[in-house]
C-alpha positions in Angstrom: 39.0 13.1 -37.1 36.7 12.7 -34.3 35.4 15.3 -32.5 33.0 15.4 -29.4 30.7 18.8 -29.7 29.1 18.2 -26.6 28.3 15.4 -23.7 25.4 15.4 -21.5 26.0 12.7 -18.9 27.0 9.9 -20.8 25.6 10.9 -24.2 27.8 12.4 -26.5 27.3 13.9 -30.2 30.2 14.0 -32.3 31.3 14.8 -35.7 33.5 11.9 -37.8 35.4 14.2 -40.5 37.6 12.4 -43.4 39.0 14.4 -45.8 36.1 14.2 -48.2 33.0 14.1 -46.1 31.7 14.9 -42.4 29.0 12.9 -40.3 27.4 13.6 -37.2 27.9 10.8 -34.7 25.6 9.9 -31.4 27.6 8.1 -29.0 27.3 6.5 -25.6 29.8 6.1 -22.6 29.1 2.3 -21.4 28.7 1.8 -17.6 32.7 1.0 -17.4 33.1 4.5 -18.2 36.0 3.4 -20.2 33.9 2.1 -23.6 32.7 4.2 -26.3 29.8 3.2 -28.7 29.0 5.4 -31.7 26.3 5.3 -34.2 25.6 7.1 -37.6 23.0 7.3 -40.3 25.0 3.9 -41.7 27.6 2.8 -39.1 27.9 1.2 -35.7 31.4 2.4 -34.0 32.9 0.8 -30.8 36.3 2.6 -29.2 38.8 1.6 -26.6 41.8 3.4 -25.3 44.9 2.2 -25.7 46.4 5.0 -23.6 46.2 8.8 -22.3 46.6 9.9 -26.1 45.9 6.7 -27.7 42.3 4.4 -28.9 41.4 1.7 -30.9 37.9 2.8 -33.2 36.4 -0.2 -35.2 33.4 0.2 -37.3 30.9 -1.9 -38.7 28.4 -1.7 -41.8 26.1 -4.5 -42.3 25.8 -3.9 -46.3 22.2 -2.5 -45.6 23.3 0.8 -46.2 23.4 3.2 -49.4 26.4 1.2 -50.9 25.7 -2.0 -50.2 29.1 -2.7 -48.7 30.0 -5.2 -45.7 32.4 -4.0 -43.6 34.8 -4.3 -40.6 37.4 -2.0 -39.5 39.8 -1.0 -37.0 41.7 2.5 -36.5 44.0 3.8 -34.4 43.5 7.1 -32.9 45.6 9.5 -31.7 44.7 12.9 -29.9 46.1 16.0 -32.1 
């Protein structure tokens, strides 16, 4: 689950909750004002929506991390 705590003009923070862990999130509304970029301690996140209740969240590790892992994603996202 993503959840925006708080925006102050196009900055956001956010928390990114999974069942087993939770992680604060700085994000950034691009100058379409339709784009999303996130970033975590390990992470790189880029959204689009799909529609009103509806977006498309891929993220990206570059394996520099803790775990070592590569890795590429996509989600879909729906608003609860």
């Amino acid at each position: 689950m993503l959840t925006i705590e708080k925006q102050e003009g196009s900055g956001l923070i956010c928390t990114w909750s999974t069942k087993t862990k939770t992680e604060k999130l700085a994000g950034a509304i691009r100058q379409d004002n339709v784009t999303v970029i996130f970033a975590d301690e390990d992470n790189l996140f880029d959204t689009r929506p799909l529609s009103e209740n509806e977006m498309e969240l891929c993220a990206q590790e570059s394996g520099a991390g803790k775990g070592g892992a590569t890795i590429a994603v996509c989600y879909l996202m729906k608003r609860r």
